[in-house]
C-alpha positions as CSV (number, residue, x, y, z in Angstrom):
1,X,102.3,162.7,101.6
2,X,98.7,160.5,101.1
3,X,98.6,157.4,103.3
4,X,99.5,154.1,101.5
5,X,96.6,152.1,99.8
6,X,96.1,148.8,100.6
7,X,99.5,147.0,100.1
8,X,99.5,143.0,100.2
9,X,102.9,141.2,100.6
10,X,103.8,139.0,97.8
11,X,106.4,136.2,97.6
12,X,107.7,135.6,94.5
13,X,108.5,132.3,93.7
14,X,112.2,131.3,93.7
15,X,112.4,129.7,90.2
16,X,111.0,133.2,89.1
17,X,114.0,134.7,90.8
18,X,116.2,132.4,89.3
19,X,115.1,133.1,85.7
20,X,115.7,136.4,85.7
21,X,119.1,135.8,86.5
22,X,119.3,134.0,83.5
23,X,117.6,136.4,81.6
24,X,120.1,139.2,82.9
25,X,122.9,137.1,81.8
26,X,121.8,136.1,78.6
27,X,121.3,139.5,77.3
28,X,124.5,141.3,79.2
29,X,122.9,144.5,79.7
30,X,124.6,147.3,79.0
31,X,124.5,149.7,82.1
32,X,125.5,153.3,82.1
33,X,126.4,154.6,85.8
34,X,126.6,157.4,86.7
35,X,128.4,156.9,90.5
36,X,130.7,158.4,93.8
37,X,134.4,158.2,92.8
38,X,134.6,156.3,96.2
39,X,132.7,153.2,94.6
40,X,133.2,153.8,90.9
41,X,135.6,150.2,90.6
42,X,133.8,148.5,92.4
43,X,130.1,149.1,90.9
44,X,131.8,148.3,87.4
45,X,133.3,144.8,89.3
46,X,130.1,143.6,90.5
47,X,128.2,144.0,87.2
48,X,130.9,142.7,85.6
49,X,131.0,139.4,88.0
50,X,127.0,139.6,87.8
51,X,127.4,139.4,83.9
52,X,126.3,142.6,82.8
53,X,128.8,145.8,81.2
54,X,129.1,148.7,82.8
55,X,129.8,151.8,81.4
56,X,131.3,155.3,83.7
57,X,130.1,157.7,81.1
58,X,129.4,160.6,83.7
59,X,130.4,163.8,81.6
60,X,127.6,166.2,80.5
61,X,128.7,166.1,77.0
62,X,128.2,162.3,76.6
63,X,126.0,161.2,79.2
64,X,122.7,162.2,77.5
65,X,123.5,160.6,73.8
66,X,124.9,157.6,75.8
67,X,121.5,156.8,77.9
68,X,119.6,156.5,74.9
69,X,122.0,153.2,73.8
70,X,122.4,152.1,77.0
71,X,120.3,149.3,78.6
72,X,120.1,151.1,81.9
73,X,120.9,154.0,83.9
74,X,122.6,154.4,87.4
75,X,122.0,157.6,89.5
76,X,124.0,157.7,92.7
77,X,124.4,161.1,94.4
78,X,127.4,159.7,97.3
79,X,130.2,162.3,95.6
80,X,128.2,165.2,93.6
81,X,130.0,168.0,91.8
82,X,128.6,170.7,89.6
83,X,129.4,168.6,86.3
84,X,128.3,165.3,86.8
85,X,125.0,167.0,88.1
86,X,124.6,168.7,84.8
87,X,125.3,165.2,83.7
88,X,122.7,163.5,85.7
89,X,119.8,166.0,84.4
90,X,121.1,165.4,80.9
91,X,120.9,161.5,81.4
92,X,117.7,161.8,83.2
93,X,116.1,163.4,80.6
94,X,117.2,161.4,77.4
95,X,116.7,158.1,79.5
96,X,112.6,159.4,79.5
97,X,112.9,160.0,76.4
98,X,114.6,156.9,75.0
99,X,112.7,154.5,77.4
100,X,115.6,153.7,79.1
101,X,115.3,152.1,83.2
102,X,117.1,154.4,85.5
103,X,118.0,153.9,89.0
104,X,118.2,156.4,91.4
105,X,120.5,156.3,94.8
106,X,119.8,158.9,97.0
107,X,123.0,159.2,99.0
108,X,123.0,161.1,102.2
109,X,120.1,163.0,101.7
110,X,118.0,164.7,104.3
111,X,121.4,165.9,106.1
112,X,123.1,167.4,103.5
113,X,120.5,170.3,101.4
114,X,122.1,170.4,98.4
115,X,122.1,166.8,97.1
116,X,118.4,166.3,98.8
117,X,117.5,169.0,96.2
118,X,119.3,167.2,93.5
119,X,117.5,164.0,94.5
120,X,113.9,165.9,94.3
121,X,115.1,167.5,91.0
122,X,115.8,164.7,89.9
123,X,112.3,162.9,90.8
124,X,110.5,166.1,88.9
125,X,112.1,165.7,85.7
126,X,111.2,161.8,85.4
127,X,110.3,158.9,87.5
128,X,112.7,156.1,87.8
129,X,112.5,152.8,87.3
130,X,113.8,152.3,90.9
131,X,114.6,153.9,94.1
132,X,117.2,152.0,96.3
133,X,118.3,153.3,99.5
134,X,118.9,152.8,103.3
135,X,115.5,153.6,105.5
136,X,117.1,156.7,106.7
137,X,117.7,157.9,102.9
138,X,113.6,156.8,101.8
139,X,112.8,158.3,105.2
140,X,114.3,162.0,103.9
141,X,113.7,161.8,100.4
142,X,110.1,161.5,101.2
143,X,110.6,164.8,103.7
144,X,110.5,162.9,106.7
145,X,113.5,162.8,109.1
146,X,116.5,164.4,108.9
147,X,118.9,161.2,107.1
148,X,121.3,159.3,108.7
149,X,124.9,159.4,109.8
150,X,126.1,160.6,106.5
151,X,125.7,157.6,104.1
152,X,125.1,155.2,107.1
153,X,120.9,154.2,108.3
154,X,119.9,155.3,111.8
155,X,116.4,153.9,111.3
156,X,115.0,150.4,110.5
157,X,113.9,149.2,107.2
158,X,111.1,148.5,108.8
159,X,110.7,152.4,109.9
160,X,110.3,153.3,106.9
161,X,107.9,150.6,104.6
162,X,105.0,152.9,105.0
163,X,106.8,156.0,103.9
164,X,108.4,153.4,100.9
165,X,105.1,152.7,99.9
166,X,103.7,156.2,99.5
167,X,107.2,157.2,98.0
168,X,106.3,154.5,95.0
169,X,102.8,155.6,94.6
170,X,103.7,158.8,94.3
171,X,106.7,158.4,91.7
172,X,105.0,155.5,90.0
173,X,108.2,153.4,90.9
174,X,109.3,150.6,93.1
175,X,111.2,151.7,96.4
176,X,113.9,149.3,97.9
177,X,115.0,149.3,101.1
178,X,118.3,148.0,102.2
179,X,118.6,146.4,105.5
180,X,118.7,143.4,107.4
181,X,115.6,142.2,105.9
182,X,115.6,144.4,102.1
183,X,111.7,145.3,101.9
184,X,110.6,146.3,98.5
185,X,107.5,148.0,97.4
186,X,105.9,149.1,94.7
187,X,102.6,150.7,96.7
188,X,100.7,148.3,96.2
189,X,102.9,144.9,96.6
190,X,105.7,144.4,99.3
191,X,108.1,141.9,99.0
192,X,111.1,141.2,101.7
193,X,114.5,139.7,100.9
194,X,115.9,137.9,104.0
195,X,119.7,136.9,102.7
196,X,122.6,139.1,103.1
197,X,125.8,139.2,105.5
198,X,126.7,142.2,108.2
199,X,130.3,142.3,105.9
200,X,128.4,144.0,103.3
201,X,128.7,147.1,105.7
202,X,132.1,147.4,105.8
203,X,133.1,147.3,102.0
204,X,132.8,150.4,100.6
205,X,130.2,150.7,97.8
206,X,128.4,147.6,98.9
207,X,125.0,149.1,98.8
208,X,125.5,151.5,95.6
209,X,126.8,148.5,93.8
210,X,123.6,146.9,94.5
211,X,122.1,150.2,92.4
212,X,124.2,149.1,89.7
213,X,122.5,145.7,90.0
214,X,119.2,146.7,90.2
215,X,119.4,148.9,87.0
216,X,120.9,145.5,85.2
217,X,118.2,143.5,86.1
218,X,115.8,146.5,85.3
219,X,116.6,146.3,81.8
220,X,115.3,142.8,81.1
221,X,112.4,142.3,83.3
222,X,108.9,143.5,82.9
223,X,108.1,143.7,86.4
224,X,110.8,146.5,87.9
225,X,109.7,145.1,91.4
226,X,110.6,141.4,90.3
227,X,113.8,143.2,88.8
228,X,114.5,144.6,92.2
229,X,114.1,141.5,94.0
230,X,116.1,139.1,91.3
231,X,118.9,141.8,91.9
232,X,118.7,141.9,95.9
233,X,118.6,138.3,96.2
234,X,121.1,137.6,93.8
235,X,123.4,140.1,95.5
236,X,122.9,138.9,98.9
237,X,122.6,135.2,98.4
238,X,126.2,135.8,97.0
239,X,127.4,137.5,100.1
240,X,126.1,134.9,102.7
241,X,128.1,132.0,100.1
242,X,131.1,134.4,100.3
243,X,130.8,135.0,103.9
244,X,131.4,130.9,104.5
245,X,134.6,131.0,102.4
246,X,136.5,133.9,104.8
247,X,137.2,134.8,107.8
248,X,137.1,139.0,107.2
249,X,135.5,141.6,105.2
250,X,138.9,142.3,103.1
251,X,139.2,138.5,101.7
252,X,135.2,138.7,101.6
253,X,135.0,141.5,99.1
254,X,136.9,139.7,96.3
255,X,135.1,136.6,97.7
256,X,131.5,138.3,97.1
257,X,133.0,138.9,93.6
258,X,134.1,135.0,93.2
259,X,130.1,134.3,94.6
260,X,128.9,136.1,91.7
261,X,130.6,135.3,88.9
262,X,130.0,131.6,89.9
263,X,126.3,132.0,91.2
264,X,123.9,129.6,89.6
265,X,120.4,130.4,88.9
266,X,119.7,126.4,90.6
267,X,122.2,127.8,93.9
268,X,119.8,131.1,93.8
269,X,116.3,129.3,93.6
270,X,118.2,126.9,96.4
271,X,119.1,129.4,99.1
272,X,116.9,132.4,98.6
273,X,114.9,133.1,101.7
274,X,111.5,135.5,100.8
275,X,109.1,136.7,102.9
């Protein structure tokens, strides 16, 4: 893979971020995901608290005719199985066609060859919108390192930015990278989200959810890096209001869901922290 161009980092202003959470809002996207069983509820909870509709069409029958009326498109590869990988070529393709945002989440790949192929399939049909991962998942998907302790980051978000950057020139996209500090690229531009809670760890799905998210904010912003960034911060400015109200990460999860349903875009522009 070609070294990075020049990247600058950018810092989008706060009211900006706050807008397109009233943009996202406002138009309720409609967002088609295609997910793990493990996180399936709870990916359809948080755009539902977030104020978008999800939709679990994941069957290769309906998956292709439903991209092309959805708003967005999920890809998470956490739980593949022979039909809903059918499904995700299908969906993949009509979303090109139709114009359609999709997401991709590269679950556990690098360790386990089957759904790293799926992933790089996947990326030679069409580019997405957006890539979110953990560094150890960019790291692989970009051929380098093995992945991480199955869907779990043994590397730094800062490990991987320059592999990130290459990854979105290549693909044309914008590359998020979960972590401490979220760093998002899009090859030429890096922005870093500095919110979040460690509790978003131990709830299952709390990263693919965040997929979900991005693909909602995808579908009304023109920018797919601002879209990335509105979704990150609004996610994680949600878990550290959450995280004051609780005392564990059981009553923090419907918390987080509370924190987004109530969020305002003011509350967003107020306690965002970007670097």
């Amino acid at each position: 893979m070609s070294a990075p161009r020049s990247v600058h980092a950018v810092r989008f202003s706060a009211a900006a971020v706050g807008e397109q959470l009233t943009a996202m809002r406002g138009h309720a996207p409609l967002v088609q995901c295609l997910t793990n069983i493990v996180v399936a509820q709870w990916t359809a909870n948080v755009l539902l608290a977030a104020g978008a509709s999800p939709a679990m069409v994941d069957n290769p029958e309906e998956s292709g005719p439903f991209a092309a009326v959805a708003d967005a498109v999920l890809v998470n590869l956490g739980t593949p199985q022979e039909e809903t990988v059918a499904a995700m070529h299908g969906v993949v393709r009509a979303a090109a066609v139709a114009g359609t945002p999709w997401v991709l989440d590269p679950v556990g790949v690098g360790g386990l060859l089957w759904r790293t192929r799926i992933a790089s399939d996947l990326l030679a049909l069409a580019a997405p919108a957006l890539i979110r991962g953990n560094p150890s998942e960019i790291l692989a998907l970009s051929g380098v390192g093995g992945g991480g302790r199955g869907p779990e980051s043994v590397d730094t978000a800062e490990d991987a930015v320059d592999v990130a950057m290459s990854l979105a020139q290549q693909h044309g996209t914008v590359v998020a990278v979960s972590g401490a500090v979220d760093h998002l690229t899009d090859g030429t531009r890096l922005v870093r989200v500095a919110n979040g809670h460690p509790w978003l760890t131990k709830v299952t799905g709390g990263g693919c959810a965040l997929g979900a998210l991005m693909a909602a904010f995808a579908a009304t912003a023109d920018d797919p890096l601002l879209a990335a960034t509105a979704a990150t911060a609004t996610y994680t400015v949600a878990a550290d209001i959450a995280a004051e109200r609780v005392a564990g990460p059981g009553s923090f999860a419907v918390a987080l869901l509370d924190s987004l349903a109530s969020l305002d875009p003011q509350e967003l522009v107020d306690r965002v922290v970007l670097r």
